[in-house]
MARGU-841171 format. One record per residue (C-alpha): z, x, y; residue in one letter. Coordinates in steps of 0.001 Angstrom, whole numbers, padded with zeros to 6 digits, always signed. Layout:
<pts>
ZXYA ...
</pts>
This chain:
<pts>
+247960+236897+032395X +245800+236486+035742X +242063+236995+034812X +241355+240282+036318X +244282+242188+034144X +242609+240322+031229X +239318+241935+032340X +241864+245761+032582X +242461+245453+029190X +240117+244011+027267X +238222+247335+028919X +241236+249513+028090X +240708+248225+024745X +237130+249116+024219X +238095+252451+025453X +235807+252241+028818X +235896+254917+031342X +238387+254150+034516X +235166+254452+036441X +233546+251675+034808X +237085+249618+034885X +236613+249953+039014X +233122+249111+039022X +233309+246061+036722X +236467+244792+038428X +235184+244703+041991X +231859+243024+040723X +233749+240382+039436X +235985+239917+042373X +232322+239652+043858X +231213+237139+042099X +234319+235021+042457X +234128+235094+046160X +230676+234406+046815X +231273+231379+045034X +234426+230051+046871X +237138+231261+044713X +235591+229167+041407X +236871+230196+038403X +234784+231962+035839X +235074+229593+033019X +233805+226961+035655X +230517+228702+036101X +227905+229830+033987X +223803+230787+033885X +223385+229029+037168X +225788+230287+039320X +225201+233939+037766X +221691+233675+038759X +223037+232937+042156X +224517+235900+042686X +222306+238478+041076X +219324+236811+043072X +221664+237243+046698X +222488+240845+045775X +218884+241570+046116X +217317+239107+048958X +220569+239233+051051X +222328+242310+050437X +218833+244651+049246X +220549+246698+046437X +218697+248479+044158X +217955+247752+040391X +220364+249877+039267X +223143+248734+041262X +222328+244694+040353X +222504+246015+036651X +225645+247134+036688X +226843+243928+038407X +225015+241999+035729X +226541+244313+033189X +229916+243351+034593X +229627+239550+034323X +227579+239979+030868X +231306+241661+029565X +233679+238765+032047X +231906+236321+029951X +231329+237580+026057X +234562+239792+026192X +237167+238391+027780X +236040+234806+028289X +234671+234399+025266X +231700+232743+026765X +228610+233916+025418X +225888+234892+027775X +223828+236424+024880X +221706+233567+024084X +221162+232557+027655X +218041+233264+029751X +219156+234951+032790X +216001+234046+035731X +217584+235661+038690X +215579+237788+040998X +215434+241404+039639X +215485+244253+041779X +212411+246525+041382X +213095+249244+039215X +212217+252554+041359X +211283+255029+038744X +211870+258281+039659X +212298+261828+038238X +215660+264036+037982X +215589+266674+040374X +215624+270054+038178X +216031+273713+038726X +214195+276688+037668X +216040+279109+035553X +216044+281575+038630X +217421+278566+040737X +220507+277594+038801X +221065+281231+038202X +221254+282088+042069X +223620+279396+042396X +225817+280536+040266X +225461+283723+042073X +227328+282604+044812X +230506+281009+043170X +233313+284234+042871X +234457+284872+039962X +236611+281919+038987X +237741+278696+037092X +234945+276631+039166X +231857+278739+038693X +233015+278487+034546X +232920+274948+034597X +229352+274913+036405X +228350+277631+033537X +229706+275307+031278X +227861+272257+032578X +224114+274230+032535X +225373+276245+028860X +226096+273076+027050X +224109+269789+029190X +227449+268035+029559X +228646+265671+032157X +231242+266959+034585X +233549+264085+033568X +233273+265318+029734X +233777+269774+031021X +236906+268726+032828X +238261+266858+030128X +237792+269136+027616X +241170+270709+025789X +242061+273637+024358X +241719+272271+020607X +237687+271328+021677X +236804+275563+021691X +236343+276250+017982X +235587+280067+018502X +235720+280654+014414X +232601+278474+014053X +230893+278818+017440X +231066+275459+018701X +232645+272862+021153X +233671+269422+020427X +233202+267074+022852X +234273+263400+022584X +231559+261597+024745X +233502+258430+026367X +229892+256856+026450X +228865+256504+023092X +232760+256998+021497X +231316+259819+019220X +232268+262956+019052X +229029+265600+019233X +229194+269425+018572X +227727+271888+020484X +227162+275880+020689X +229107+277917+022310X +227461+279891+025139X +227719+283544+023818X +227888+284409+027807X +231426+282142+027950X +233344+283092+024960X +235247+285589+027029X +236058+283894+029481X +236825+281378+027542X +239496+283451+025647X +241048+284836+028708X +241155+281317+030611X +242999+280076+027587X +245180+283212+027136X +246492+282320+030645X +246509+278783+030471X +249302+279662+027470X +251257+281696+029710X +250993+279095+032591X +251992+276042+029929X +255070+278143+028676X +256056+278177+032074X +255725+274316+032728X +257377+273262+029799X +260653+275412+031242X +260112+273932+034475X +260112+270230+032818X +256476+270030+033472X +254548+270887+030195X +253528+267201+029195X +249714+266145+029160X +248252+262469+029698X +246879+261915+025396X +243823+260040+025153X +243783+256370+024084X +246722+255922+021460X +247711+259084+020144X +250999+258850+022818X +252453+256596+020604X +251164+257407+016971X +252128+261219+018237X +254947+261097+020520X +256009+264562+020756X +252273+265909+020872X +251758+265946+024642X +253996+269296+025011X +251632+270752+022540X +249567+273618+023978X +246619+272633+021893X +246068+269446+023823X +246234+271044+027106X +243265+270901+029644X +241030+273885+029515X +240389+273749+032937X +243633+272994+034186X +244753+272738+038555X +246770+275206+040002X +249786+273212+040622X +251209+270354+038705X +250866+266959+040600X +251601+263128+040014X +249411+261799+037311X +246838+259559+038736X +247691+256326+036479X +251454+257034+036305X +254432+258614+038207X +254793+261548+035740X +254909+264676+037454X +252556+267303+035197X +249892+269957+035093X +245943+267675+035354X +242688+268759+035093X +240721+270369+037939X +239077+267401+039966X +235734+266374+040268X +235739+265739+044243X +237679+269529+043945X +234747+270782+041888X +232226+269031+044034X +233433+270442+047283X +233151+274050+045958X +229615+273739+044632X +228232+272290+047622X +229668+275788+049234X +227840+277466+046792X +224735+275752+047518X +224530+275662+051087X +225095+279914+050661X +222080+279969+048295X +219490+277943+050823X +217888+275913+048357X +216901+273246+049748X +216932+270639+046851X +219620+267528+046203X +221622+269680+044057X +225069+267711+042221X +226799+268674+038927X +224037+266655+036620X +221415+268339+038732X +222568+270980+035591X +222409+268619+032576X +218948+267949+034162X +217926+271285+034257X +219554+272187+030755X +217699+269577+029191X +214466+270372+030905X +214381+274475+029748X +215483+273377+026294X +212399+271367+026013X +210067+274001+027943X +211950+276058+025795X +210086+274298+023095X +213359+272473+020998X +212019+269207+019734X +213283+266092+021385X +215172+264629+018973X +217344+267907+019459X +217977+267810+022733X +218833+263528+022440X +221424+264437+020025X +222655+267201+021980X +222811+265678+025671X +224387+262285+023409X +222145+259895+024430X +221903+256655+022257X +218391+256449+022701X +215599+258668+022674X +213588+256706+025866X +216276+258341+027835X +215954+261733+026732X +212414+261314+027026X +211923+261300+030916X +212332+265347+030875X +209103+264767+029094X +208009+263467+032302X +209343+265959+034029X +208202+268788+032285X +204740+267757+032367X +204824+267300+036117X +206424+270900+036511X +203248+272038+034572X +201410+274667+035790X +198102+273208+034749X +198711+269622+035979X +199670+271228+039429X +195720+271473+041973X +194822+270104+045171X +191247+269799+046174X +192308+271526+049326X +192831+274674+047607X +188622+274236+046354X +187207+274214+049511X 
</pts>
């Protein structure tokens, strides 16, 4: 097997996102080139510090972006090469770490942009995203078995952490909730007589549970409105809405409200984290129920609720 499918699978395995599969595939392809084709297992600390050190005098990324290369050669080399890079000293050339805060909404903010979606599947997946913190990866992917309206909650398998976390339901959503699901039925009973009613299962269960893709339970809760050709295979079926689809109609809704901030999807897991915590819910709450495996990163909207204080906010100007 040629050394980048090795690097496919072995991140298949670990049950890694297909973003992450992209990102740590080209940086290897990367790293390869810049050094004339060597092979991996002919390399090592030197030749890593090589590269890391040209991404940032030569090419000027940012810290963030020569971590994730790092990251990417860290898993070509204790994963699949079996190499381990753990108890070597890696000297390159960091990029500086620009620390910044999340941009964040008020409360009358995110509410006027959600003022200017109509009334459909796309403004309830932004409601979602600001009701419940999530990621827009984990809303989309959500199926109908993850709304647990007897006990109030959603279930939510976050592909970061591979742990499942449970969180309230918005009291605002449960309607629509119902009725998006009483339609989705309708729409799935119609698929399955068209020959269309399967849905791509998560990791293994196609095989353990062969006949449970036609199951309604395990259909998208946010589904598109036509069926299309599944993105990793030629099977024609019914997938979830898209983010670049999703993206595409906030941005409309944004540029109607004329607020002029950097406004994306996470600009509402920012903001739902931030009026928890103004909100006065402790920390630790809010780390467990944004699913962060450690608290330092929940802890910047401590940051940023300090600097959106309105004691902490005087000029001198303003004394004269």
């Amino acid at each position: 097997m040629k050394l980048l499918d090795r690097v496919r699978t072995k991140i298949k395995f670990k049950h890694y996102s297909h973003h992450t599969e992209k990102s740590y595939v080209s940086w290897i392809k990367q790293f390869i080139l810049f050094h004339n084709k060597t092979h991996p297992d002919k390399m090592g600390k030197i030749q890593i510090e090589q590269f890391l050190t040209y991404l940032v005098t030569d090419r000027n990324v940012s810290a963030s972006t020569q971590n994730q290369a790092f990251n990417a050669l860290v898993f070509l080399y204790n994963q699949v090469l079996e190499i381990p890079l753990l108890d070597k000293n890696i000297n390159a050339l960091r990029a500086k770490q620009r620390v910044h805060l999340p941009t964040v909404l008020s409360t009358q903010e995110v509410s006027h942009i959600i003022d200017q979606f109509p009334d459909n599947i796309y403004k309830t997946i932004l409601q979602t995203i600001y009701g419940c913190g999530l990621r827009l990866s984990e809303v989309l992917r959500l199926r109908i078995k993850d709304i647990d309206f007897d006990y109030n909650r959603m279930v939510v398998w976050d592909s970061k952490t591979l742990n499942d976390r449970s969180l309230p339901l918005p009291q605002k959503l449960i309607g629509k909730y119902q009725t998006i699901i009483a339609s989705n039925k309708e729409q799935h009973q119609n698929d399955l007589t068209n020959g269309f009613g399967t849905i791509e299962m998560p990791n293994a269960l196609a095989k353990k549970y062969p006949n449970a893709n036609k199951e309604f339970k395990w259909q998208y809760l946010f589904p598109m409105n036509k069926v299309s050709k599944a993105p990793k295979s030629i099977i024609i079926r019914r997938h979830h809405v898209l983010e670049s689809t999703f993206a595409r109609n906030l941005k409309r809704a944004v540029v109607k409200s004329t607020i002029n901030k950097k406004v994306s999807a996470h600009t509402f897991r920012h903001s739902y984290a931030t009026h928890l915590l103004q909100a006065g819910i402790d920390i630790r709450t809010i780390q467990d129920l944004l699913g962060h495996k450690r608290l330092e990163t929940t802890m910047i909207y401590t940051h940023v609720v300090k600097e959106l204080s309105e004691q902490n906010r005087f000029s001198p100007l303003d004394y004269l």
